[in-house]
N, C-alpha and C positions, 0 to 999 in steps of 0.2 A: 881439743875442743871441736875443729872442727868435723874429726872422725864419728863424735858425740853426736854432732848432728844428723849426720849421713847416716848411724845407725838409727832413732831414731824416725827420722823417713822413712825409712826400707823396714822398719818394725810398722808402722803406720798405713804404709801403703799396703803389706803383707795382711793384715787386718781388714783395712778398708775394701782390700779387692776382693774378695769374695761377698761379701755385702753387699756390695755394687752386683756382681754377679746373677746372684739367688734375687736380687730385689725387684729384677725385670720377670718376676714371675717364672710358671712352671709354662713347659713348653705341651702345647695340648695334642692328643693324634687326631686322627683325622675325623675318627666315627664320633670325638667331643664337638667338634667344628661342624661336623653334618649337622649334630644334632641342635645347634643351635643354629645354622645357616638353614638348615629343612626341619622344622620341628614334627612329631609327627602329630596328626590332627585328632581330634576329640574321637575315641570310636563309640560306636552306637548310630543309631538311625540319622540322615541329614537333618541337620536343625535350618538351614535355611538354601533354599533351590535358587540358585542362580541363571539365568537363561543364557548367558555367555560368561565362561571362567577365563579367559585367554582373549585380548584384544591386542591386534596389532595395527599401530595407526601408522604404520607405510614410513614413506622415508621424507624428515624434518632437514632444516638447514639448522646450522647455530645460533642463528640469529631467529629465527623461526618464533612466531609469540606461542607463551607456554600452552600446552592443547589440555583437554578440558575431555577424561573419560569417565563414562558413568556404566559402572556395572548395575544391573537389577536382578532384583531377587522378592519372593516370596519366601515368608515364616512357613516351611512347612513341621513345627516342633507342633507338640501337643499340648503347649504352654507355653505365656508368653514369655516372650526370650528381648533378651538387648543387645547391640551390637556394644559393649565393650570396650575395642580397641581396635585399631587398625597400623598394623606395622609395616612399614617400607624398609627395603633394603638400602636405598640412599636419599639426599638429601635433595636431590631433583623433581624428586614425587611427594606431595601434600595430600593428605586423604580430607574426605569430610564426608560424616555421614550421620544420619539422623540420631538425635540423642534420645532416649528413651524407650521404655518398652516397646514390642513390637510382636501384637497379638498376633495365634495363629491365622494363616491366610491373609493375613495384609501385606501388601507391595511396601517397597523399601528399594534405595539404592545407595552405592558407596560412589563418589565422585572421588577421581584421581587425579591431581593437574600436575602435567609432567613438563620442566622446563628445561628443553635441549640445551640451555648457554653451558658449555665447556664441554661436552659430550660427543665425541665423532664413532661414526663406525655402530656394529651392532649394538642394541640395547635391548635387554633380557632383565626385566626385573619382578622377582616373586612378591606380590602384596598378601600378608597372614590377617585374616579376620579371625576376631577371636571376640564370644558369645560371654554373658553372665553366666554361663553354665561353667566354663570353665574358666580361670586365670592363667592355667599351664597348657592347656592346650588351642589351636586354634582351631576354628570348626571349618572351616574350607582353606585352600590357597588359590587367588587369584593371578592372571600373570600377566604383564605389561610388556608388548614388542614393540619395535624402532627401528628405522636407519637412519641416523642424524650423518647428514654429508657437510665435511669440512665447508666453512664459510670464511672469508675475509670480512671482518669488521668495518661498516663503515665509517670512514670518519670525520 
């Protein structure tokens, strides 16, 4: 009886572990991972000109209140365009930016508020704007620097 059991299990487990296995997914390489960690951007001519791509706001504490960056840009498409979506790489950075159409030559800007608490050491983070012209691609990458320096928590 009790052999009954044991084989049983060991039929069960012999089953189940590969299931388990296969079920965590396919393991991806590296140029899968690029390509969704660095998408490549819409080509054809700029749809919207940004006057700085790369902001670095210097070095934050932990405790530091969240800081507040605003990229600007000009529509230079040849028709009017919407800003879409705006993707961040973590959960630190909030985007907000204007909802609707955005005829050519009008100013426009994307606000980023980026909150140091649990973050030390360098911070590098790529922000993807992406236009009603495309869903799959983004039309610029904007990029967010830091040095957030260890803080003891008041208490």
């Amino acid at each position: 009886m009790r052999s009954l059991m044991y084989q049983r299990i060991l039929v069960f487990c012999l089953l189940l572990f590969p299931a388990l296995l296969f079920a965590q997914g396919r393991v991806i390489n590296l140029a899968e991972r690029d390509a969704v960690m660095n998408p490549k951007l819409l080509p054809g001519p700029e749809v919207f000109h940004f006057e700085v791509k790369e902001m670095n706001i210097d070095t934050l504490s932990q405790i530091s209140e969240p800081v507040v960056v605003s990229f600007n840009f000009v529509s230079v498409s040849n028709k009017p365009v919407a800003v879409s979506r705006v993707e961040t790489c973590c959960g630190c950075e909030v985007s907000f930016f204007e909802k609707g159409i955005i005829n050519p030559g009008a100013h426009s800007n994307i606000e980023i508020i980026f909150n140091p608490s649990g973050h030390v050491g360098k911070f590098v983070r790529d922000i993807w704007v992406y236009s009603s012209l495309s869903n799959d691609y983004p039309v610029v990458k904007l990029r967010l620097k830091a040095f957030v320096n260890l803080s003891e928590i008041p208490k």
